[in-house]
C-alpha positions in Angstrom: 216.4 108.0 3.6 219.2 108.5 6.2 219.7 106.5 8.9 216.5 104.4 8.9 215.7 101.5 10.6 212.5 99.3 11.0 209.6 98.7 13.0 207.6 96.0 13.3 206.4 96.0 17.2 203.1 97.7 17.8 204.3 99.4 20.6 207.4 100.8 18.4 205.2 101.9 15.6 202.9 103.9 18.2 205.6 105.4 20.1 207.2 106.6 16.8 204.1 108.3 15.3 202.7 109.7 18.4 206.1 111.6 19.4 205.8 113.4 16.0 202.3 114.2 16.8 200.3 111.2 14.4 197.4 109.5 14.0 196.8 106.5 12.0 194.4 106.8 9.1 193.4 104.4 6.2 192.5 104.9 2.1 189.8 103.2 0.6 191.1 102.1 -2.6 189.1 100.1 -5.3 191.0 98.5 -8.4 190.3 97.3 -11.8 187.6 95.2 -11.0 186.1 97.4 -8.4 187.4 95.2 -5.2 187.9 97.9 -2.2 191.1 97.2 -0.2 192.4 99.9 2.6 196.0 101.6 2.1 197.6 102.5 5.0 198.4 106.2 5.9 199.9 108.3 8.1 198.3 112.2 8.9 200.7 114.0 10.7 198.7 117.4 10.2 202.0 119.3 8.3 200.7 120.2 5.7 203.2 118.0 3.2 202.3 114.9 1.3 201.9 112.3 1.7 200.8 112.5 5.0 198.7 115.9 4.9 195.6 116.1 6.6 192.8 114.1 4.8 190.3 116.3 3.2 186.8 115.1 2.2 187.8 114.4 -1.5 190.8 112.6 -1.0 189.7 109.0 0.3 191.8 109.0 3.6 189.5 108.4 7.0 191.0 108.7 10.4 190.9 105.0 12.3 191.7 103.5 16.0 195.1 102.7 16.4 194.2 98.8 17.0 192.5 99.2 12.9 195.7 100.1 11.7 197.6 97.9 13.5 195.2 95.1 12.2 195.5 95.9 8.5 199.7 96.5 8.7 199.4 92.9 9.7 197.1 91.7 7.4 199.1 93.2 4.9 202.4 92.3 6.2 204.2 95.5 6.4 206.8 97.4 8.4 207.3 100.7 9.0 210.7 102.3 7.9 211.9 105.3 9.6 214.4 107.7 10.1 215.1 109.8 12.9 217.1 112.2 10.7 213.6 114.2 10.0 210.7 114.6 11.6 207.9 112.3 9.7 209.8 110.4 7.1 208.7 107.3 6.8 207.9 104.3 4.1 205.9 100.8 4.1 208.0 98.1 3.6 207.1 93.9 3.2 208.2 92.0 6.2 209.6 89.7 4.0 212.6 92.1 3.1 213.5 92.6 6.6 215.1 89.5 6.5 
């Protein structure tokens, strides 16, 4: 990734999805032992993955912004960006940032 740089702040993280026309969204994971847990996700409705729209196969339902918000804490993530392109984006621990 070129150029990225992190967010953290709610506000930030909004700002940055919206201008490239985003909506939060969450997957519904289970794992070995059939616990559910939500992944976060990112539909920005270009047709690429990750972050294609969700079909009704794929696990990924849209949610509120204040969700999402929620469960990036939870989990303790950041978002990392880069304003080089348009959408690109990864999940990073908190803990890195510093």
């Amino acid at each position: 990734m070129n150029n990225p740089h992190n967010l953290v702040a709610h506000r930030d993280i909004q700002n940055w999805v919206s201008s490239r026309k985003g909506r939060p969204a969450l997957r519904r994971i289970s794992d070995s032992s059939g616990n559910v847990r939500a992944r976060l996700a990112l539909n920005f409705g270009h047709g690429r993955a990750p972050t294609a729209m969700p079909s009704m196969d794929d696990g990924i339902s849209p949610c509120s912004w204040s969700a999402w918000l929620a469960e990036l804490d939870r989990q303790q993530l950041a978002l990392r960006v880069s304003d080089t392109k348009p959408a690109e984006f990864e999940f990073v621990p908190r803990r890195e940032l510093n």
